[in-house]
N, C-alpha and C positions, 0 to 999 in steps of 0.2 A: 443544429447540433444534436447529434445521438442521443439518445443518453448514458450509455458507456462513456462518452467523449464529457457528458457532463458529471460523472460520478468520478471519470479519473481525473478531471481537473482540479475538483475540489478536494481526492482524496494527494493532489499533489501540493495545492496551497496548501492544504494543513500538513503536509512534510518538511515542507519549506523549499520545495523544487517549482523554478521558475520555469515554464513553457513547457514544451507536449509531451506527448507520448516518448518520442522522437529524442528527445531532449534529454529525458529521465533516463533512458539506456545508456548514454554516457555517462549516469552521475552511479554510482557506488551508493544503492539503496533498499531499502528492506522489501520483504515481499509482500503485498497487500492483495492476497484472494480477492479477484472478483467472480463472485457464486456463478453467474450465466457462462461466462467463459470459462473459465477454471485457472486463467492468466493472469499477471501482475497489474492492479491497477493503475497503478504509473507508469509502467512503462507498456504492457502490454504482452510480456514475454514469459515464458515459462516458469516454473520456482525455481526450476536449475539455469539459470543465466548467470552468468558470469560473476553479474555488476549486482547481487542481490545478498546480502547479509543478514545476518543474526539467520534468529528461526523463528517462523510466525505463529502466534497462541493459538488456542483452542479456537477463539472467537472470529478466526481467519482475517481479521483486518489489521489489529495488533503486531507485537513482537517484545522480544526482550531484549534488556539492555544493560551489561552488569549484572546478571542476576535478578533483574527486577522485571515486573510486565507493567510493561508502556501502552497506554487505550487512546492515542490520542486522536484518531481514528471518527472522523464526524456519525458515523452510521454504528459505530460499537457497541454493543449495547450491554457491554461490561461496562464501558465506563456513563452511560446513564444509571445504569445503576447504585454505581459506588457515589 
């Protein structure tokens, strides 16, 4: 396994999206920068696709939700911090 393929799977269990890349393009989910590609963690695909909501924070793996910044994001280092 890559490890693209292992950074997007973990950054899909901590979304709560069950199976691949593949999988995640069908589900309606936020955008999670990965720095080497410049693509969706989860799913793989652009910031402009379709199936991608809110808008992602400064810390590129994040996003908001309600007005609030959500770090749930294992690799964020906003939220080691906090």
């Amino acid at each position: 396994m890559s490890d693209f393929q292992d950074r997007g799977e973990a950054a899909r269990r901590a979304a709560g999206i069950d199976g691949t890349a593949g999988d995640a393009q069908d589900i309606r989910h936020r955008f999670v920068l990965d720095e080497p590609t410049g693509g969706c963690l989860l799913c793989g695909l652009a910031e402009t696709y379709r199936q991608h909501i809110d808008r992602p924070l400064g810390c590129g793996w994040c996003y908001e939700e309600q007005g609030e910044e959500v770090h749930p994001h294992p690799e964020c280092k906003v939220k080691a911090e906090a």
